[in-house]
N, C-alpha and C positions, 0 to 999 in steps of 0.2 A: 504494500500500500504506500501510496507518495505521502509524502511527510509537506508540509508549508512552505519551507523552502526549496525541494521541489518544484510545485507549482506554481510558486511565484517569479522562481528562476523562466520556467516556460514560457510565464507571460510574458517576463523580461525580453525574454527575445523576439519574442513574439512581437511586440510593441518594436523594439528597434527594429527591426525587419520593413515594419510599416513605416519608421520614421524616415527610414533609409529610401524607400519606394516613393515618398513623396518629397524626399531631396532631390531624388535623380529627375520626376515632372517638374518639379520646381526651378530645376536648377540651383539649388542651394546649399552649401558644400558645407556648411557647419551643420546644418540639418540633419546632413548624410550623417558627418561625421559624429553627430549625437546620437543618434542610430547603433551607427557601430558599436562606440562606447555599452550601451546600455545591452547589444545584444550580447558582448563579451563578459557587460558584469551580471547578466543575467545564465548565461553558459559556467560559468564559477560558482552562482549562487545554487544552481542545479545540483553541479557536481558534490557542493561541500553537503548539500541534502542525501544526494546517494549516498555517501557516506557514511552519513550520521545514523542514516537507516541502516548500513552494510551494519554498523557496529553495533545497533539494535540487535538485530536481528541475532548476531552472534553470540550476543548477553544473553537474549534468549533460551536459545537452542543450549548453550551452556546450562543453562538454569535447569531445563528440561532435563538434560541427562544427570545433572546433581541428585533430582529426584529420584530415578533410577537406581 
């Protein structure tokens, strides 16, 4: 299951993706490049979420087998 920053990482880029699409109609090159920015810092804010889930999850499954 995605965790928050997951999803919010997605939109991130999601959103730069779009900001980026109407830099290039626009012509407008900081636009773009704000774009960029936010889809990079939303691709990090994704990953640090996988993460945090991967180590969930492992706390977990650890847990699980102590009970065993």
């Amino acid at each position: 299951m995605w965790n928050k920053d997951e999803v919010k990482g997605k939109a991130d880029q999601l959103k730069g993706r779009v900001k980026q699409a109407a830099g290039d109609l626009n012509n407008d090159k900081p636009l773009r490049n704000e774009g960029e920015a936010q889809e990079a810092a939303g691709k990090i804010q994704e990953s640090f979420g996988k993460g945090r889930r991967k180590v969930g999850e492992a706390i977990e499954k650890a847990g699980k087998n102590l009970k065993r």
